[in-house]
C-alpha positions in Angstrom: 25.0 -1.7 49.9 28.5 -1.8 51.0 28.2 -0.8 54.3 25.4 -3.4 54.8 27.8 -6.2 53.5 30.4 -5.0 56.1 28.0 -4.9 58.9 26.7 -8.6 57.6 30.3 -10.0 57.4 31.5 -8.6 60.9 28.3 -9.9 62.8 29.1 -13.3 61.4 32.5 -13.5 62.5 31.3 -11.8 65.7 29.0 -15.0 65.7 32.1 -17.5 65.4 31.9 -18.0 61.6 35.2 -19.2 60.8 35.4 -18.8 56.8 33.5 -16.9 53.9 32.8 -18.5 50.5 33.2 -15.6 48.4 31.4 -16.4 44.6 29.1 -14.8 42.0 29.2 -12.3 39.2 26.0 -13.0 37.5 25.7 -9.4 37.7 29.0 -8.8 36.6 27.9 -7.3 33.2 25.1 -5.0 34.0 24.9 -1.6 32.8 25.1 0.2 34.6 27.1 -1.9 37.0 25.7 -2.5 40.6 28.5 -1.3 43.7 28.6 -5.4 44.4 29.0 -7.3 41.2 30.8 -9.8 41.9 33.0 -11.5 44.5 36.3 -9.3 44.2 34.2 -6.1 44.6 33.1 -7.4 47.9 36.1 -8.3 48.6 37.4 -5.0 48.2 34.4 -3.0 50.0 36.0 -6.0 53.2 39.8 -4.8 53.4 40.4 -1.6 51.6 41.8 0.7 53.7 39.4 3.1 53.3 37.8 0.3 55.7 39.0 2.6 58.6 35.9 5.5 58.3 33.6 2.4 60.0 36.0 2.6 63.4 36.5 5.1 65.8 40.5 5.3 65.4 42.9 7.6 63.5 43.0 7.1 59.8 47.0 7.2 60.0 47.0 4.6 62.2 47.4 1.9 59.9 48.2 -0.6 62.4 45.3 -0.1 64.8 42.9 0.1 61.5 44.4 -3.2 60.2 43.9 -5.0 64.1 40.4 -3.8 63.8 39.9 -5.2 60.9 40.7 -8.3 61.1 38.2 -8.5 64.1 35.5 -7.8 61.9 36.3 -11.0 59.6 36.7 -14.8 59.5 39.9 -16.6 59.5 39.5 -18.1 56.1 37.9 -16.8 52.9 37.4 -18.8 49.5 36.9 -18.3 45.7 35.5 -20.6 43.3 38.0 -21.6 40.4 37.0 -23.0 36.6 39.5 -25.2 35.3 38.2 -24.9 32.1 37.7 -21.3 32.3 34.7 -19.3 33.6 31.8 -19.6 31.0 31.2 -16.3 31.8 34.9 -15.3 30.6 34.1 -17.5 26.9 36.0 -20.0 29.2 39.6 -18.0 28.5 42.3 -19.7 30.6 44.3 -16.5 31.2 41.1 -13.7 31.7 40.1 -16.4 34.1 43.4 -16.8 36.2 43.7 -12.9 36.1 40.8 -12.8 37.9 41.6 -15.2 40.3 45.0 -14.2 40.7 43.2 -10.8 41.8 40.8 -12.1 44.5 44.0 -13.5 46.0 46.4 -10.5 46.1 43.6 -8.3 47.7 43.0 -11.0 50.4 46.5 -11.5 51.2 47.0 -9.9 55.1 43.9 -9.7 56.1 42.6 -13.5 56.5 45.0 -16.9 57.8 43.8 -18.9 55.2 42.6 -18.0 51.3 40.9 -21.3 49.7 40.6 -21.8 46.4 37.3 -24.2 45.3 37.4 -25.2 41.9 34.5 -26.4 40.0 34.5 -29.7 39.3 36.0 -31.7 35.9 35.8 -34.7 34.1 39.0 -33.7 32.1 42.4 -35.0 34.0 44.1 -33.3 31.1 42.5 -30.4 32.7 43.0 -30.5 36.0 46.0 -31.8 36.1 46.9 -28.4 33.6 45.3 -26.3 36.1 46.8 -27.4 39.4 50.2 -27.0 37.7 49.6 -23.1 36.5 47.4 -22.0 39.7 50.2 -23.4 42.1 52.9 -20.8 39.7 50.6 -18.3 39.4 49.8 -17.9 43.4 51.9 -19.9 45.6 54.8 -16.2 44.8 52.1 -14.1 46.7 52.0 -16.2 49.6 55.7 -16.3 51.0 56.2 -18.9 53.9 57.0 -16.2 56.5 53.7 -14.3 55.3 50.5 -14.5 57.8 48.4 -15.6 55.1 48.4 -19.4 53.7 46.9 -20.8 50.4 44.7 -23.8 49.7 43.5 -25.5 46.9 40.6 -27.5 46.9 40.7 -29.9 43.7 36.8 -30.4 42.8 35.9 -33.7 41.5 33.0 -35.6 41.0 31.7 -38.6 43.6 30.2 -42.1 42.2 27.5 -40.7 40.1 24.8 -42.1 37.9 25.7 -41.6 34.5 22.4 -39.8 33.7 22.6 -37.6 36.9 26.3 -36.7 35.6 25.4 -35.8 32.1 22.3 -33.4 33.6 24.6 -31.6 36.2 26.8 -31.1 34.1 25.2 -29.3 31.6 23.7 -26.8 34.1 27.5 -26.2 36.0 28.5 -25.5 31.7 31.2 -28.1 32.5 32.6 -30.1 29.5 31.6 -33.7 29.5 32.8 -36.7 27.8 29.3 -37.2 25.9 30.2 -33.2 24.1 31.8 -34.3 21.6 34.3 -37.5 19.9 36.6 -39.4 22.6 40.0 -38.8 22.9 43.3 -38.6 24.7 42.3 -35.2 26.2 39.2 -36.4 27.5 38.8 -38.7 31.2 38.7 -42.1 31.2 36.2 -42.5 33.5 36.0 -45.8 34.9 31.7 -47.2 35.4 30.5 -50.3 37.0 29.2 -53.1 34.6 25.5 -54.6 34.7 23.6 -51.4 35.5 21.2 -49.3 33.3 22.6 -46.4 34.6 26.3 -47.2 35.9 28.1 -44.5 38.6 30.7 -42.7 37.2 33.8 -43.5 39.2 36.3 -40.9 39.7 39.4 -43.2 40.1 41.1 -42.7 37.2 40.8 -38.9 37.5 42.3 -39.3 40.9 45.5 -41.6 40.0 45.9 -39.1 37.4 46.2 -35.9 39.8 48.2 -37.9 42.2 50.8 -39.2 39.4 51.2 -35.3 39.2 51.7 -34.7 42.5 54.3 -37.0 42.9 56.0 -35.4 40.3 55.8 -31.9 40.9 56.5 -32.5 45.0 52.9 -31.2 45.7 51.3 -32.5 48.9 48.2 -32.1 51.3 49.7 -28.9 53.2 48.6 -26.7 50.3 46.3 -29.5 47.6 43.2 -31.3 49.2 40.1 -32.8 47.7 36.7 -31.6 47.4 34.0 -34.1 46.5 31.1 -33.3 44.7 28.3 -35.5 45.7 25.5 -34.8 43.6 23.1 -36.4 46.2 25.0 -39.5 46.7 27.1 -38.5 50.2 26.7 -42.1 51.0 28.4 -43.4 48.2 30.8 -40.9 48.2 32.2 -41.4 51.6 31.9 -45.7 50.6 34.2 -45.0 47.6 37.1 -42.7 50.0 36.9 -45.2 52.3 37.7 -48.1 49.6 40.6 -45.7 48.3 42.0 -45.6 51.9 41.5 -49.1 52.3 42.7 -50.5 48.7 46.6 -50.7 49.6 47.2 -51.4 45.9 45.8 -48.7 44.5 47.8 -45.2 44.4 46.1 -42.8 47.2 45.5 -38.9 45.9 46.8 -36.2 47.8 
């Protein structure tokens, strides 16, 4: 219920929990629909005003309420992104961003930080796409003087088997490569030679993004990296460490 999600969220940041990870919407589409369908309903049972019947204050005393409330959540809270657009949405670029743009706007005020995770890609095309309209879309509702900052967290594949790529990819509904013909809108995804299965290598994704970057004047205060290991943390953290140690190669923001 509502009121059980509040009282779960405020004994966690009682507890020292420092962000939330708000996703879902599985449920989204039942009829009837459930008080908690997806991740901006919770959101909205967490900071509406109406927030103010669980304390012992004055309903017109906004400022008190507010002060309260923030004491009953983490600093940070995140929502996932699709750059392709959510399957869930028949992948539409503009229902998806409208629902993103949403989470945001009801967040701003009452957390420091709102993270946005994106799903991860194989397109560069796509990404690059996305970071471009979610940084126009959202950076207006989070002015510099505001008390509420926004980061983006670029998901992107770590060295992974080919095979392992192919299979997680069609669970996560994420377009690969193998879908359909080759072409200019697709990755060039760089594999090592001499292997059954070769790692996918997500280099030239990378140089791709940063070339953007550079660019559009995007840096790390507001665009980070989030690696998807798919079970290889090991060889993840071998190929950032190569990046950061290859002087010729172009570093990612």
């Amino acid at each position: 219920s509502p009121a059980e999600a509040r009282a779960v969220v405020a004994r966690l940041a009682e507890a020292g929990a420092e962000g939330l990870l708000l996703v879902g919407g599985n449920d989204a589409f039942d009829e009837p629909p459930k008080p908690l369908r997806d991740a901006e309903a919770l959101l909205h049972e967490l900071v509406v005003e109406d927030f103010a019947k669980d304390f012992d204050v004055d309903d017109d005393d906004l400022v008190q309420v507010q002060k309260k409330r923030r004491n009953t959540l983490p600093r940070t809270v995140a929502f996932a992104a699709y750059p392709e657009g959510h399957p869930g949405l028949g992948r539409n670029a503009d229902e998806t961003m409208r629902s993103l743009r949403r989470k945001c706007e009801g967040a701003v005020g009452s957390f420091d930080v709102v993270r946005v995770v994106s799903q991860f890609a194989l397109d560069s095309e796509a990404l690059v796409t996305w970071i471009d309209r979610t940084l126009r879309e959202l950076r207006p509702l989070f002015p510099a003087a505001g008390r509420t900052q926004l980061r983006i967290d670029l998901g992107v594949p770590g060295p992974t088997p080919a095979k392992v790529l192919r299979r997680v990819a069609k669970v996560c509904r994420v377009r690969h490569p193998d879908d359909e013909p080759e072409d200019d809108a697709h990755p060039r995804s760089t594999t090592t030679s001499g292997e059954d299965d070769p790692d996918f290598l997500p280099t030239e994704l990378l140089l791709d993004v940063a070339a953007y970057c550079e660019r559009a004047d995007v840096d790390g205060s507001i665009l980070s990296l989030h690696f998807y290991p798919f079970g290889g943390t090991t060889r993840t953290l071998d190929f950032i460490r190569r990046l950061r140690d290859d002087d010729s190669a172009q570093q990612p923001p």
